[in-house]
C-alpha positions in Angstrom: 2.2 -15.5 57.3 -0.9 -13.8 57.5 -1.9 -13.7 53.8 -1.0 -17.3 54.2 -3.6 -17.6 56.6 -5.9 -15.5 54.8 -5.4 -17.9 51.7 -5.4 -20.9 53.7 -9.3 -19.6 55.1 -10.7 -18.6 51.5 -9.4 -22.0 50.1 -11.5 -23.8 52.9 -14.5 -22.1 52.5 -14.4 -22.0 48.4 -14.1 -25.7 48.7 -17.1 -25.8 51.5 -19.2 -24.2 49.0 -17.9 -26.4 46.5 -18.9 -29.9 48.6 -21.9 -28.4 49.3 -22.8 -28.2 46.2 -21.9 -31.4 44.7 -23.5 -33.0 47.6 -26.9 -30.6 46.7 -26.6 -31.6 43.2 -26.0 -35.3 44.0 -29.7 -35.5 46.2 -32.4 -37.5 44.5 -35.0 -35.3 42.6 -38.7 -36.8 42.1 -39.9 -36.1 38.6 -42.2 -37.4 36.1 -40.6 -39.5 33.4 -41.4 -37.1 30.9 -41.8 -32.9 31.9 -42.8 -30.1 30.1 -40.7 -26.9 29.6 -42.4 -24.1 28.9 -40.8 -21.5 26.0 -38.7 -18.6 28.4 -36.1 -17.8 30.0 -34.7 -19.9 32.9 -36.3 -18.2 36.1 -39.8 -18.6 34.2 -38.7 -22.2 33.8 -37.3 -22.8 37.2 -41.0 -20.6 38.3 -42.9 -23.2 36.6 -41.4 -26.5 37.4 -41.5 -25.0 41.3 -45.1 -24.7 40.9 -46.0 -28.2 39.5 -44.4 -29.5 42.6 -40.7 -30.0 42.1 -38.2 -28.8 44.5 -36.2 -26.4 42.8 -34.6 -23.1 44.2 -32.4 -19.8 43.1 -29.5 -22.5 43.3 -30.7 -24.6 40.5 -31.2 -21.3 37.9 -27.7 -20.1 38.7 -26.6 -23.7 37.5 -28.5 -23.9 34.4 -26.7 -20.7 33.6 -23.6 -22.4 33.6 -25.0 -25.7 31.7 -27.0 -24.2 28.9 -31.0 -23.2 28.2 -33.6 -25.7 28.7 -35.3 -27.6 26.0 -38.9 -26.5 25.0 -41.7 -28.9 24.7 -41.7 -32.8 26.4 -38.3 -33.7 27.7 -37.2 -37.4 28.2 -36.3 -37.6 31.5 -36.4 -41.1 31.6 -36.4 -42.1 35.4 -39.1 -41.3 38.2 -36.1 -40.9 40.7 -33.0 -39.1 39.4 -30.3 -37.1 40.6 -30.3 -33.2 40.7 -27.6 -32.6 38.2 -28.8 -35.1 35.9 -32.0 -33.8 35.9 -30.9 -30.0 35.1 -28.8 -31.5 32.7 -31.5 -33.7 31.0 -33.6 -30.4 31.0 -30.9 -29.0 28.5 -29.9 -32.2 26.3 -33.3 -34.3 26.4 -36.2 -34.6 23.9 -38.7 -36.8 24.3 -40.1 -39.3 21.3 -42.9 -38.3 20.0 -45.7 -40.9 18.9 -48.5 -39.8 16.1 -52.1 -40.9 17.7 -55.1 -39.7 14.9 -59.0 -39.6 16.3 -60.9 -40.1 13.0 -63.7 -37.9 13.2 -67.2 -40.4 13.9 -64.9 -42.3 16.5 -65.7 -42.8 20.2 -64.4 -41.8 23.0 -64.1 -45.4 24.2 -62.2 -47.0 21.0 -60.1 -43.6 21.3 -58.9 -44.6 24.7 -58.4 -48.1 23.3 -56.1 -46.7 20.5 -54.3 -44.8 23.3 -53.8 -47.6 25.6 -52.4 -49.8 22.9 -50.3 -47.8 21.0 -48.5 -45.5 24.0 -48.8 -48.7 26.1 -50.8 -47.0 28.9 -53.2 -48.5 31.2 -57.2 -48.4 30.0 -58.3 -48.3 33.3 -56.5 -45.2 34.5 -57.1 -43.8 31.2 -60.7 -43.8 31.4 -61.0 -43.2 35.1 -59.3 -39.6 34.5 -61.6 -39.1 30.9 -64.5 -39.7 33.4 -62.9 -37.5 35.9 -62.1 -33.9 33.7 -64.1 -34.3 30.3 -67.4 -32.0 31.3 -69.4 -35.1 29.1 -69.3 -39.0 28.4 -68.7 -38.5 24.9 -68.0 -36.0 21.9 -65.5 -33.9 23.9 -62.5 -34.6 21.4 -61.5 -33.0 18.8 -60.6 -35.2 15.8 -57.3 -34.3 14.3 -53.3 -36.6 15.0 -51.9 -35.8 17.9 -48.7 -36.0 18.5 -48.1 -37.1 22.2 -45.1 -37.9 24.6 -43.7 -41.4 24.9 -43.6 -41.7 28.8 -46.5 -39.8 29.2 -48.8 -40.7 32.3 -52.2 -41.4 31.8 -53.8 -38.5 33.5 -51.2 -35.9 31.6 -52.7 -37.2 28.6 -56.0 -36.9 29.2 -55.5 -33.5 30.1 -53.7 -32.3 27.5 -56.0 -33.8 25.0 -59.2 -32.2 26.8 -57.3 -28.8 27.8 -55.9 -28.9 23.6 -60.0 -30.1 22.7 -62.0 -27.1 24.8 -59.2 -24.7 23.3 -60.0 -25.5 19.6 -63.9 -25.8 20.6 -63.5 -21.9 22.0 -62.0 -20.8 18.6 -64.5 -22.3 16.4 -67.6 -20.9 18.5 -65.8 -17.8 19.1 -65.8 -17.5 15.7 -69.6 -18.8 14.6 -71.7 -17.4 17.6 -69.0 -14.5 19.2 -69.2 -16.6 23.0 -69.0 -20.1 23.9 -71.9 -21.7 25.6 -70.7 -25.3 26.3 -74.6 -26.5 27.1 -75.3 -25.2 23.9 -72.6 -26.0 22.4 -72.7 -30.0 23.3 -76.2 -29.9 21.8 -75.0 -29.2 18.4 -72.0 -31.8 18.9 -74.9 -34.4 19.4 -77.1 -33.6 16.3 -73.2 -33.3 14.6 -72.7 -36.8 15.5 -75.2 -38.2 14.0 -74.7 -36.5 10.7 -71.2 -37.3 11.3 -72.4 -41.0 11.7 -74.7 -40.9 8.7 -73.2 -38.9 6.0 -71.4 -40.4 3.6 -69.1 -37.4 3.1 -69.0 -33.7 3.9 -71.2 -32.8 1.2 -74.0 -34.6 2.3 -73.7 -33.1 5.8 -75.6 -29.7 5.2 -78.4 -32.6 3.7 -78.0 -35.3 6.2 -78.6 -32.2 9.1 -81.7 -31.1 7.3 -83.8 -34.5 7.6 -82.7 -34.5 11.2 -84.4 -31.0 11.7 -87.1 -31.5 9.6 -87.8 -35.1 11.1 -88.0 -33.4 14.8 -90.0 -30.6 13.3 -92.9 -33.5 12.5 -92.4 -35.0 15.7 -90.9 -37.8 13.9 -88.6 -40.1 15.5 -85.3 -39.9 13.6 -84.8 -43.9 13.3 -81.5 -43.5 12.6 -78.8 -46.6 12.5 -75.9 -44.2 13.2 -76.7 -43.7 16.7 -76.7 -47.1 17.0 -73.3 -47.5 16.7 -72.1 -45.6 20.5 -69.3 -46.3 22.8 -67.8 -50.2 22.3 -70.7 -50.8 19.1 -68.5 -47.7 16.9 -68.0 -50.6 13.8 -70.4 -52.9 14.8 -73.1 -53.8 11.8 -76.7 -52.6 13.1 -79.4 -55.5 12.5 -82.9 -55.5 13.5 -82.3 -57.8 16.4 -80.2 -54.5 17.7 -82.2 -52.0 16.9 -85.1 -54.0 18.7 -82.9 -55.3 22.2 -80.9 -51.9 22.5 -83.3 -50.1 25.1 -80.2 -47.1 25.8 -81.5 -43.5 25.0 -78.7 -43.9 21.7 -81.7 -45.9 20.3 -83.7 -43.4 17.8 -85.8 -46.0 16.7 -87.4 -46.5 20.2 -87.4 -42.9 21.3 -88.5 -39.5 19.9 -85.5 -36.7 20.0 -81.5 -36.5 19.5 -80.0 -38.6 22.7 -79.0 -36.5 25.5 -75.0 -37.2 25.0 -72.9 -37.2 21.3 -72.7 -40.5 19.4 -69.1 -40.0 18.7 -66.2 -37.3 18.4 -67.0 -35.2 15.8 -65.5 -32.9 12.9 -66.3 -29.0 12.6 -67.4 -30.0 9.4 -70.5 -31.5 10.8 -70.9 -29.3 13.7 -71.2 -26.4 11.3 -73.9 -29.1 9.7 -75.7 -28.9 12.3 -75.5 -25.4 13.1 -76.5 -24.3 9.3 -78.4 -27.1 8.0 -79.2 -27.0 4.4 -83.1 -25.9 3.4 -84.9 -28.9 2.2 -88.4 -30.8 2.6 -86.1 -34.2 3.0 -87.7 -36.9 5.2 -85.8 -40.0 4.3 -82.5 -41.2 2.7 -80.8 -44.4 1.8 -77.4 -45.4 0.9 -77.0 -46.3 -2.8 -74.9 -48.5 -4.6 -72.5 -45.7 -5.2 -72.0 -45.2 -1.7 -73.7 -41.6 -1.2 -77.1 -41.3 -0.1 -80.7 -40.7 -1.9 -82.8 -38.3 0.0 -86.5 -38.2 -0.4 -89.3 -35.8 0.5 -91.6 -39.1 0.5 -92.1 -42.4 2.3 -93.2 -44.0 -1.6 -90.2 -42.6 -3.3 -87.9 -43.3 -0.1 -89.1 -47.1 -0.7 -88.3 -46.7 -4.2 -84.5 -46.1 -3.4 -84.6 -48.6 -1.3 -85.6 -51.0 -3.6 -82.9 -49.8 -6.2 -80.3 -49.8 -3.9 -81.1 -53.3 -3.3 -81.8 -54.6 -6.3 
């Protein structure tokens, strides 16, 4: 009778523990619609996903252990509002869809967010309300390359990953050229980059391109350049001489002296290191020819000249 008893009392509170914890599994879990997960075990995961704000516990890493090892990467969790066990058991089943987004490099910042609202179908506003928010400048704070980014994603995670991913490349490559990054210096390069970025008809002519910019400042010569022309919303729009003479913005290097004080566009590391090592010429002037490249001249007469070939 008394093992009975004894039974009877164990049975009881195994199936308490049991209710409880269908009943703690069946609560309603906040969540993004698309998480994270970190590569690690599962207490580093649990760790992490507790410190981005969700309320996780001991509980939920002892169930995990039962249900298998998160996912690494985005996970598709595909609701806002979710139960607990679903969501530990999306954590271990779920990938999220991946969409391909490429920034060419001499693109701006504000057809970039364009791209991004259309193709991921997020809102433009939001998207360049947080830009404005993190990036430490209006423009040239990308890194061109395709990115291959969450379906789901919200619009500030985005923008954050694509600046945090950006100042982590822009690190390396300084690291690497100057042993430290400066990032006032470094933005000053970015913006005589984007104008041989928007200028050059290939990498080639970069080293070139970057040379008539220096020697051009070096005269005290303004750099009259249509490329910086074509900033923000005007990235593919044709420059005319009604532009050029009604466009008062500091882009405009026909009306003032100097590189502008912010990047044209996002540029490559190709013309970054352009601008950083420009090539040694006496070039004051070039024009696109009929072949598409450029003729570069150490005169105004013979500038003229190409002109009138490429022309003709």
């Amino acid at each position: 009778m008394k093992k009975l008893i004894i039974v009877e009392y164990v049975f009881e509170i195994v199936l308490i523990i049991i209710l409880s914890f269908i009943y703690y599994l069946s609560q309603p879990i906040k969540t993004q619609k698309v998480v994270f997960i970190p590569k690690g075990g599962i207490n580093k995961i649990i760790t992490y996903l507790y410190n981005k704000g969700y309320n996780l516990s001991k509980i939920d890493s002892l169930t995990l252990r039962f249900i298998g090892k998160p996912q690494n990467g985005w996970v598709d969790i595909g609701s806002t509002k979710i139960l607990r066990g679903d969501f530990l058991y999306k954590l271990t089943t779920a990938k999220s869809a991946l969409q391909k987004v490429t920034l060419i490099p001499g693109e701006t910042t504000f057809i970039f967010l364009n791209q991004l609202s259309k193709n991921l179908n997020l809102n433009r506003t939001k998207l360049q309300f947080y830009y404005n928010k993190y990036a430490p400048m209006p423009e040239g704070v990308f890194v061109p390359e395709t990115y291959s980014i969450p379906v789901g994603i919200t619009e500030k995670t985005i923008i954050k990953i694509l600046l945090n991913n950006s100042k982590k490349e822009r690190k390396q490559f300084s690291n690497k050229v100057f042993g430290t990054y400066d990032e006032k210096k470094w933005f000053k390069y970015v913006a005589i980059a984007s104008i041989i970025q928007k200028e050059s008809a290939n990498n080639k002519e970069m080293p070139i391109v970057s040379s008539v910019i220096y020697n051009r400042l070096k005269k005290g010569m303004k750099l009259q350049m249509d490329g910086t022309l074509n900033y923000g919303k005007y990235s593919h729009v044709k420059i005319t001489a009604k532009r050029i003479k009604e466009d008062t913005s500091f882009y405009n290097t026909y009306m003032y002296k100097g590189i502008p004080k912010y990047p044209v566009c996002n540029v490559s590391f190709e013309a970054i290191r352009s601008a950083i090592f420009p090539k040694k010429t006496n070039y004051l002037y070039f024009v696109k020819s009929k072949k598409g490249t450029h003729n570069f001249s150490c005169n105004y007469s013979t500038h003229l000249h190409n002109i009138d070939d490429a022309t003709k």
